[in-house]
N, C-alpha and C positions, 0 to 999 in steps of 0.2 A: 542401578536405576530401575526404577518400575516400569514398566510394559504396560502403555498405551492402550485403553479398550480400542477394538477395532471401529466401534461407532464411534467415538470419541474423534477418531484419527480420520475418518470422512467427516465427520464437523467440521474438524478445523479444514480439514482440506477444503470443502468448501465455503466457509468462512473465506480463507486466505486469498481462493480465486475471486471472491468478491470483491476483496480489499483491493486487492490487483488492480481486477477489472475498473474501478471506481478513482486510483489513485491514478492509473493509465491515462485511463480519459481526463483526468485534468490537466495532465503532463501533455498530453496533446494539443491542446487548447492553444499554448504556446506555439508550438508548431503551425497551426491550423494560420495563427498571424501570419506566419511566416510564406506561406502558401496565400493570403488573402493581397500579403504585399508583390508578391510577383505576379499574381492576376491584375493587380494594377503599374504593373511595371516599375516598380520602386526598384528590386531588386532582380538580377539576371539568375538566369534557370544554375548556373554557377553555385550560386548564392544559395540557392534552394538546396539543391542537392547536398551541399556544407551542412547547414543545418538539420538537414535529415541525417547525413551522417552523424552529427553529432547529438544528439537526440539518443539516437541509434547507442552509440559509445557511452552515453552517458545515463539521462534520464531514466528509457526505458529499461537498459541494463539491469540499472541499480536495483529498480521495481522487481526486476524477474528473480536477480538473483533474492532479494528480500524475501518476497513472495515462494520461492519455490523452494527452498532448504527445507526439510521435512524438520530437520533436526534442532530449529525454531519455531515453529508454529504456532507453538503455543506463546509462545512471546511475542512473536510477530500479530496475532489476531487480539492477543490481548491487547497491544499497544493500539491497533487501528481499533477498536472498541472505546479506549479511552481517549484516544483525538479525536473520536467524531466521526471516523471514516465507516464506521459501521455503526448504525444504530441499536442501542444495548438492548431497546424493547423488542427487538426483534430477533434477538439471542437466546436459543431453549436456554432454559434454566439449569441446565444438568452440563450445561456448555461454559455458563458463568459459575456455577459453584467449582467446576474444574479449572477454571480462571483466575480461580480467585487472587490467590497470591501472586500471578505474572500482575492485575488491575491493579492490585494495590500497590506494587511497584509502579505504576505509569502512574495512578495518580499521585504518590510521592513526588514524583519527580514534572509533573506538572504543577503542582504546587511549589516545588520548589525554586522551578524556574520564574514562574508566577511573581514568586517574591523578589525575583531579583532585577 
């Protein structure tokens, strides 16, 4: 397998941490309900804390482990680039030509889902 340029490999790194950062905070959001309902006493600090555990065990997990596999990266940023989660106008060009063929796998397979 070909050896990564080193610039390359802080791209994506930082790409990835954005995607992170960006996929997090919506997964939060979720959460954030959950914390808005026991300021109004829907649910007991019990309740709260389940949810954060699970949060914890699940959502945010998932994101970390996603996000922080070096040994994906490139798949991983090219996927968030084609769902939207990272806007492509704002991807050096030398980032998306290195992309190219993880993109064009995502959009294969958003179109294909597309159709169904």
């Amino acid at each position: 397998m070909k050896e990564i340029p080193k610039a390359m490999k802080k791209a994506l790194g930082r790409l990835a941490n954005e995607a992170y950062e960006i996929e997090l905070g919506r997964a939060l959001a979720g959460l954030r309900e959950e914390f808005d309902r026991w300021e109004r006493g829907e649910i007991a600090a019990f309740d709260l804390e389940a949810a954060i555990h699970r949060f914890h065990q699940g959502p945010a997990r998932d994101l970390f482990k996603r996000y922080h596999d070096n040994g994906i990266q490139k798949v991983v940023v090219a996927g968030a680039i084609a769902d939207g989660i990272l806007d492509r106008t704002k991807v050096a060009l030398e980032v998306l030509e290195f992309l190219a063929g993880a993109l064009s796998f995502w959009e294969q397979e958003q179109a294909s889902s597309d159709r169904r």
